[in-house]
C-alpha atoms as a printed R data frame, in Angstrom:
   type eleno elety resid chain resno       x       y       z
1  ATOM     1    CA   UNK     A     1  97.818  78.594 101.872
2  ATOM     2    CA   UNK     A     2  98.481  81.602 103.225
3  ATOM     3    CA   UNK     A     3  97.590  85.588 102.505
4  ATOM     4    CA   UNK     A     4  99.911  87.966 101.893
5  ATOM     5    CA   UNK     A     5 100.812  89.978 104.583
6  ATOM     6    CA   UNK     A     6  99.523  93.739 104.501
7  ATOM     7    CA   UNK     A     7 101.223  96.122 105.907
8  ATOM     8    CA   UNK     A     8  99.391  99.174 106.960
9  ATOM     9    CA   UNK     A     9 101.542 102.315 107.850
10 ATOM    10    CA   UNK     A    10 100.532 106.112 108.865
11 ATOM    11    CA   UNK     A    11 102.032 109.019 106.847
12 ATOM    12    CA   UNK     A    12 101.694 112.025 108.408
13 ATOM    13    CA   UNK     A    13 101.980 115.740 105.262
14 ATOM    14    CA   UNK     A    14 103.579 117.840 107.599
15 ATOM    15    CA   UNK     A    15 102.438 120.705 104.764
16 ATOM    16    CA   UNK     A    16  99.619 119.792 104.618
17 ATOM    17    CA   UNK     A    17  98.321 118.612 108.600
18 ATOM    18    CA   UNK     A    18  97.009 115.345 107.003
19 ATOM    19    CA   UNK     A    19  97.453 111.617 108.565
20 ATOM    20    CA   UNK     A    20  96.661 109.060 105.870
21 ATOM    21    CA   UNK     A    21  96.149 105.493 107.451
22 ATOM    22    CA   UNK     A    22  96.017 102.937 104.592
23 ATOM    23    CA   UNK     A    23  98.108  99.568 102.972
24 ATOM    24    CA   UNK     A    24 101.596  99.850 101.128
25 ATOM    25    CA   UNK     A    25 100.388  98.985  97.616
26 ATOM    26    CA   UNK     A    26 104.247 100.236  96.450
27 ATOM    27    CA   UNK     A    27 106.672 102.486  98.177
28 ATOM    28    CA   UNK     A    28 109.977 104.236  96.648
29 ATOM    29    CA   UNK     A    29 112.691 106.112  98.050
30 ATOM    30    CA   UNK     A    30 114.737 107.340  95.477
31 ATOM    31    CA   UNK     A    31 117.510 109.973  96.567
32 ATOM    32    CA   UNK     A    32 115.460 112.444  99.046
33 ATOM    33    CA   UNK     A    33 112.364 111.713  97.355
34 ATOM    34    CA   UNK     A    34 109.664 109.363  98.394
35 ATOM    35    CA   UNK     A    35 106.821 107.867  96.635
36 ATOM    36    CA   UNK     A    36 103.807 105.773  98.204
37 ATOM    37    CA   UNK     A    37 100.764 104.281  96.677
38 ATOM    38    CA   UNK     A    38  98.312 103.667  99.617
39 ATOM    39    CA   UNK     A    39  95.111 101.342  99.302
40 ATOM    40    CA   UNK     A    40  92.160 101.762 101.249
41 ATOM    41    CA   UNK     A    41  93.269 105.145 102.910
42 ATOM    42    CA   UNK     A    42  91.497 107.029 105.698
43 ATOM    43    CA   UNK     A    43  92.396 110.546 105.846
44 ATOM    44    CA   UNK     A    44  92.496 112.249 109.262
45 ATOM    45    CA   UNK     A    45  93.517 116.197 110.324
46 ATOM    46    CA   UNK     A    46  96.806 115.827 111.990
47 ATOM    47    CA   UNK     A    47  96.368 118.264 114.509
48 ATOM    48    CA   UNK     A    48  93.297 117.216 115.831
49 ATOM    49    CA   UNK     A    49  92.608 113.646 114.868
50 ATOM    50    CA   UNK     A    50  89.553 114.091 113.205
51 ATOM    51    CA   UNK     A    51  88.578 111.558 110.775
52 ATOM    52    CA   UNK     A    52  87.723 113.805 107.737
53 ATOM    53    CA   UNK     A    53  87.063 111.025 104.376
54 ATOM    54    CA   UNK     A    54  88.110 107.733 102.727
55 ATOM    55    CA   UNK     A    55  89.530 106.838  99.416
56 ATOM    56    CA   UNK     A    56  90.246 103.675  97.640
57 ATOM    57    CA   UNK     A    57  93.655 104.537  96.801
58 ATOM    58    CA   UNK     A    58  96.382 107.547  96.946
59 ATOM    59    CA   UNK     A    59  99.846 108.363  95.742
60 ATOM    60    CA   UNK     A    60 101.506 110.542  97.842
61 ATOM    61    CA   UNK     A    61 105.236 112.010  96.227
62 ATOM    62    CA   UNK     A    62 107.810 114.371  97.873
63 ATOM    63    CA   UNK     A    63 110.994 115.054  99.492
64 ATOM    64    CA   UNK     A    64 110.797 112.662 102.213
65 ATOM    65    CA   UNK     A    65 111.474 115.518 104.701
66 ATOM    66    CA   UNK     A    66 108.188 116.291 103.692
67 ATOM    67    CA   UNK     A    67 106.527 113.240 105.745
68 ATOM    68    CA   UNK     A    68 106.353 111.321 108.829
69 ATOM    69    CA   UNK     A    69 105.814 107.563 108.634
70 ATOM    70    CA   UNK     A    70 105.392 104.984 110.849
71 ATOM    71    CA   UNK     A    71 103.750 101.436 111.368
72 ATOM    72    CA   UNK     A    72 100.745 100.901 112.596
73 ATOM    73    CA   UNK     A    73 100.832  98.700 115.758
């Protein structure tokens, strides 16, 4: 058997100058809205990489102009 695959992505809150680094538990895109639920997240200052704390899980919900995302590589 297999596991199923995790995908881990970065979204960057441009408002905010956070990077969260965690696993797609759900992800929505619904007109120019986005909405992600992140598992194990770590949270890092955007501007100067610094790791800053950890959480089990966050939603994060806005117009997607509002956030960079990308795959982690």
């Amino acid at each position: 058997m297999s596991e199923p695959v995790t995908r881990k992505i970065y979204i960057t809150d441009l408002n905010t100058d956070l990077t969260f680094l965690g696993e797609v538990k759900s992800f929505e895109k619904k007109d120019e809205n986005v909405t992600v639920l992140l598992n194990n997240v770590t949270v890092y200052e955007y501007s100067s990489s610094n790791f800053l704390y950890s959480q089990p899980e966050i939603l994060l919900s806005g117009p997607a102009s509002r956030f960079h995302i990308e795959d982690t590589v």
